[in-house]
N, C-alpha and C positions, 0 to 999 in steps of 0.2 A: 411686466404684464400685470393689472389689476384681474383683482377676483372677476369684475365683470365682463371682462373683455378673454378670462378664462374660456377655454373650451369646452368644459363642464358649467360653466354657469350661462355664459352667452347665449347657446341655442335656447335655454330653460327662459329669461327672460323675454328672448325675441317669439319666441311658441303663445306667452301670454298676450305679450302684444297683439299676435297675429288673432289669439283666439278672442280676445277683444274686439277685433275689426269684421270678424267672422259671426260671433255671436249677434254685432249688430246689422250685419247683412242678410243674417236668417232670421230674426226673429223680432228686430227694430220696429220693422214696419207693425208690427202688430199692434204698435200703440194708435196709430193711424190707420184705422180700420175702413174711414172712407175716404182715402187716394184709394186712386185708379189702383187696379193691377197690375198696370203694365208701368206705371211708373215706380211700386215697389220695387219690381224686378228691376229693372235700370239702377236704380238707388242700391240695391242690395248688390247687382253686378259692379257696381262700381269702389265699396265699399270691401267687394272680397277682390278686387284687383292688388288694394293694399294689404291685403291679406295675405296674399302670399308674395311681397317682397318681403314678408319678414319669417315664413314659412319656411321656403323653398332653401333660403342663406339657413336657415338654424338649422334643419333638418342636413344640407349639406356640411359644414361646420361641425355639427353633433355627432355625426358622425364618424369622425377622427375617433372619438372617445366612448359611444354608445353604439349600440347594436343598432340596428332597422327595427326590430320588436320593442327594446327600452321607448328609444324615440317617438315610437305610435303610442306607446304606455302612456309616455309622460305626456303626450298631446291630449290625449284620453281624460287625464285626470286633471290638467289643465282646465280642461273645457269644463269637467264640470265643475269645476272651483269658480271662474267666471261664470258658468250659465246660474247659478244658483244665486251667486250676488246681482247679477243681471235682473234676474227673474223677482227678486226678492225689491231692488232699487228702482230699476225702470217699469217690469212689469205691474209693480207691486201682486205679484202674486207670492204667496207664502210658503214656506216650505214648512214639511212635518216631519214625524218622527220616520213617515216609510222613506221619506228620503233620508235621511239621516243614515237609515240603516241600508238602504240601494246604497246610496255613495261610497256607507264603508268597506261595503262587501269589494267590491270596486275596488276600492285603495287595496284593501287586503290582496287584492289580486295582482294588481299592480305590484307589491311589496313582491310578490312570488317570482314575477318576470327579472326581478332585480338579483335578486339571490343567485344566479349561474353566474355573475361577471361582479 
C-alpha cells in the first residue's frame, strides 16, 4: 500500500479535492457577476455533484482510522486552506493579519480535537 492510498492520508487528499470542487461551486461564480442567477446555481449545482464523489468515499474511508469530529475538523481546515488561496488567486481579494489570526485560532482548535485519539 502507498502512503497515498493510506487510510490516513487518502481521505486528507480526496477532502482537498472535494473542497476544491466546492469552493468553486460557492463562490466561482462571483467572478461572473452578470450571468444570470439561475445559471450560477446550475453551474455551482453541477460542480458540487463532483464534490461529493470525493467527499462522501473520504469521509467513509477516514473513517476506519478518524473519529466523525476529526474528519468534520479536517474538512474545516481544509476549506479554509483552499478558500484563502482561492480568494487570494481567483478572487484576487487579499487577505490580512485578522485572518491570519481567525484562521489560527481555528487550527489551534482543530489541534485540540486531535489530542483525545
Amino acid at each position: 500500500m502507498s502512503v497515498a492510498t493510506s487510510p490516513f492520508v487518502l481521505p486528507i487528499l480526496m477532502l482537498i479535492v472535494s473542497n476544491i470542487f466546492m469552493t468553486f461551486a460557492w463562490y466561482g461564480h462571483l467572478s461572473y457577476a452578470t450571468a444570470p442567477l439561475w445559471m450560477a446555481v446550475i453551474v455551482s449545482w453541477g460542480l458540487a455533484f463532483f464534490e461529493y464523489w470525493f467527499a462522501v468515499p473520504a469521509n467513509r474511508i477516514g473513517h476506519a482510522v478518524y473519529s466523525a469530529a476529526q474528519l468534520k475538523t479536517m474538512q474545516e481546515v481544509i476549506t479554509l486552506v483552499v478558500f484563502a488561496g482561492f480568494s487570494v488567486f481567483w478572487l484576487k481579494e487579499p487577505l490580512g493579519w485578522n485572518h491570519a489570526v481567525g484562521f489560527s485560532l481555528i487550527a489551534a482548535g482543530a489541534w485540540f480535537i486531535f489530542l483525545g485519539k
